[in-house]
N, C-alpha and C positions, 0 to 999 in steps of 0.2 A: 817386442816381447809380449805375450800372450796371459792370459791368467794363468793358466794352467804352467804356464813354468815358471812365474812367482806369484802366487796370491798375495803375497804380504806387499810386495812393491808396487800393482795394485790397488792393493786398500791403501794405501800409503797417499799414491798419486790424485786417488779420485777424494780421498779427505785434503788431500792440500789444495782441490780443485773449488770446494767446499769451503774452505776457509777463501779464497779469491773471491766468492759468490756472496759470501756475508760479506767480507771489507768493503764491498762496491756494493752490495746492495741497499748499503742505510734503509733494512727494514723495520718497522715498528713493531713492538713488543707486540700488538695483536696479529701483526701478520707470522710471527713466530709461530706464535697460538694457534690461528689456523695452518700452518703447514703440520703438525703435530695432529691437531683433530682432522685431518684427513678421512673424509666417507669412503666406504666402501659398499659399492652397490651391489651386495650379496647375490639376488637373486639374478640379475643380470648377466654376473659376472659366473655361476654355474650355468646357464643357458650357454655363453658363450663358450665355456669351458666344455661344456659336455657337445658341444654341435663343431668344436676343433680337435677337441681329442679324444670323445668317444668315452668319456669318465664321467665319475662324478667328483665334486670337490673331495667329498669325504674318500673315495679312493687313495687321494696321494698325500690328505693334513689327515691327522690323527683325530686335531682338533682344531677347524677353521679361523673359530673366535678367536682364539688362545692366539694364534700362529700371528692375525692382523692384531690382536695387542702387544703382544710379544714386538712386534716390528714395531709398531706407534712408542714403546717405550723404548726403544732403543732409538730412535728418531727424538724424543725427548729429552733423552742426554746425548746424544750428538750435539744437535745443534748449537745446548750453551757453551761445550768442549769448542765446537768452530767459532764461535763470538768471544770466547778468551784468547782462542790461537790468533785470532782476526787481529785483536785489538793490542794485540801484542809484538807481531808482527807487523801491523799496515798504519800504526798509529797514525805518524804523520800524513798519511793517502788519504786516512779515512777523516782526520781532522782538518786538511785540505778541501776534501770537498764537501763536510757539513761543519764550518766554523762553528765553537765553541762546544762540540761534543766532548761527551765525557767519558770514561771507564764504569761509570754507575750508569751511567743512559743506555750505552753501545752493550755490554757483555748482558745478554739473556738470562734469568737464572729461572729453572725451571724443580722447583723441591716432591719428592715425590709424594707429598698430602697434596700438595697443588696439582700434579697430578690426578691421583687416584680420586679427589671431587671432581675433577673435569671428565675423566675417562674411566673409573675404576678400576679394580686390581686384578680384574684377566690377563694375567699375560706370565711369564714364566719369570721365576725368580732366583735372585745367585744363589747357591748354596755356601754352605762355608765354608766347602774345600774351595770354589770360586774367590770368596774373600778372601781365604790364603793367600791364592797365586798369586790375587791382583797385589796384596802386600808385601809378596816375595818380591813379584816384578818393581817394583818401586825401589827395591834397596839393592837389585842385584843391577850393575853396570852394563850398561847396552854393549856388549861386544861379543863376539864370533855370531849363531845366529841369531841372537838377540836385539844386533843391529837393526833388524828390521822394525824389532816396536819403538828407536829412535827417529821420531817426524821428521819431515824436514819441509821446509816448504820451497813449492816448484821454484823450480829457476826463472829471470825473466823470460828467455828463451821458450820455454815452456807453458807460459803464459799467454805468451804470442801466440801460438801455438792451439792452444785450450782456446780462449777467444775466439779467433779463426773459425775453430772445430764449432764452436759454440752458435756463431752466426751461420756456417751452412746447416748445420741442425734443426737450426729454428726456419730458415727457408724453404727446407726440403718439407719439414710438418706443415709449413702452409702450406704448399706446395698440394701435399697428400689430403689436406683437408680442402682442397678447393676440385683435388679430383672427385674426391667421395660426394662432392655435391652436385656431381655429374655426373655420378654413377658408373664413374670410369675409375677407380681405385684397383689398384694392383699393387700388391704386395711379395715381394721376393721373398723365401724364408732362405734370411741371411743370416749368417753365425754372426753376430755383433761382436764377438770375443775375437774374429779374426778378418773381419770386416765382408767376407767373401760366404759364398754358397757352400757346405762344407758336407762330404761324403762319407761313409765308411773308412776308417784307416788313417783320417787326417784330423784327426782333434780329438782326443782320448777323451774329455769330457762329455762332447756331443756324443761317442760312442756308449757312453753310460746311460746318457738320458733317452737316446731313444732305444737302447735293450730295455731299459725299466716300464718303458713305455708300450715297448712289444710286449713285455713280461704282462701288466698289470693288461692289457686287451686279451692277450691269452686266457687270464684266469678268468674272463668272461667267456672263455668259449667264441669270442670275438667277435658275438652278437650285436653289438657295439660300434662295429666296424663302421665307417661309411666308405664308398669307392675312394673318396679322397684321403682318407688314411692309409690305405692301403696302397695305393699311389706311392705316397709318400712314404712309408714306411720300406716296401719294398726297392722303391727310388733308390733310397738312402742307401740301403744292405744289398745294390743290387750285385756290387763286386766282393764277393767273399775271398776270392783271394788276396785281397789288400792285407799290410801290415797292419790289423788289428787287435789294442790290444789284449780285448776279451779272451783271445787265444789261449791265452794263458792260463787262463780259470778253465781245464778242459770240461768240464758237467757244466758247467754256464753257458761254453762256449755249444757245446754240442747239445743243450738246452732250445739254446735263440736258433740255430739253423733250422731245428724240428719246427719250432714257431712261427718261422719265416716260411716252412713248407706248408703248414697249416692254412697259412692267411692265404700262400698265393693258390689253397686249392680252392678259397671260398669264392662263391660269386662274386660278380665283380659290383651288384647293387645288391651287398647282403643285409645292410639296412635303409630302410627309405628315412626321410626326416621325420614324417610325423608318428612315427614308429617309436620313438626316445622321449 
């Protein structure tokens, strides 16, 4: 099953995946701290941004800062949410393998003045209609599609499973970091959401992101372009007869094929690099 045809059973599995990663990680209250203060190396990270897709950050965040606190506080209350669930669930596993733990030691609490000293208050806040819902959800009963905000945690099957998945992941990054130090690094652009190389017609959401993507190079006149975008971009939309579902949007639809014609009229080195 894909994201795209349950997001919620998704979030669901990757926070129950999260709660397994605390119960066994017996990490300490600073190692919490720093997963939360996470850097973000801004300028780096628009250099690679703009020499991959031809943008700049500000193109696609409204507001960059905001967007990485925004994330860092929602990472902030995650993780004491997974250290309650943890400690709830895995009590005896986790008291097994660090005798004499406690509920006051193991569950993280993270208050948000302790917060906003550590990281200040950039970042996007509930509003009240949000505190509504969140106290509607509390008193209305998990059932028909509300099931889904009912957690559950993985089965051990599932585990096994996750684990598994966990260790070839971590092998394969060695793996790719011992190429890059050979200067032999190769990167597939794989859809992660379906494990596989993914075209025109086969994954509704990859078809959104790279229209948006066409769309936002367009509104530069796709000056912007490098041979490798255009590659890729064309690559991607190379079969327009496919079931896609943009069709449906016909001005959208008949929008991106103009844009698609545009790009494939441009040269094919219409921007050099030190040109950007």
């Amino acid at each position: 099953m894909t994201y795209e045809q349950d997001p919620a059973a998704h979030l669901d599995t990757e926070f129950g995946f999260d709660v397994l990663e605390v119960a066994k990680g017996n990490f300490a209250p600073q190692g919490y701290h720093d997963f939360i203060g996470f850097y973000v190396a801004k300028d780096v990270l628009q250099r690679a941004f703009r020499d991959t897709y031809g943008l700049d950050l500000n193109d696609v965040f409204k507001n960059f800062d905001l967007a990485v606190g925004s994330y860092r506080r929602a990472v902030s209350k995650t993780i004491p949410t997974a250290t309650r669930v943890a400690w709830a669930q895995k009590t005896d596993e986790i008291q097994h393998s660090e005798p004499g733990m406690t509920r006051e030691r193991f569950v993280y609490v993270m208050s948000r003045s302790s917060y906003e000293r550590n990281w200040g208050k950039q970042y996007d806040k509930p509003t009240a209609a949000d505190h509504m819902l969140a106290f509607l959800l509390r008193l209305i009963p998990p059932i028909g599609k509300l099931k889904a905000l009912k957690f559950k945690m993985p089965t051990p099957e599932t585990e096994k499973l996750f684990r598994a998945s966990f260790d070839r992941s971590v092998k394969r990054y060695e793996e790719r970091v011992r190429d890059m130090e050979r200067h032999d690094l190769k990167l597939e652009n794989m859809n992660y959401d379906v494990g596989v190389v993914t075209h025109a017609g086969q994954y509704r959401l990859d078809d959104n992101v790279q229209a948006y993507w066409l769309n936002k190079l367009a509104e530069k006149n796709f000056s912007t372009s490098t041979p490798q975008i255009r590659v890729e971009l064309l690559g991607y939309f190379h079969d327009l007869d496919a079931p896609i579902a943009l069709k449906k949007d016909h001005k959208r639809w008949n929008e991106l094929v103009s844009q698609l014609d545009e790009l494939r009229a441009e040269p094919a080195n219409v921007v050099a690099s030190g040109q950007r």
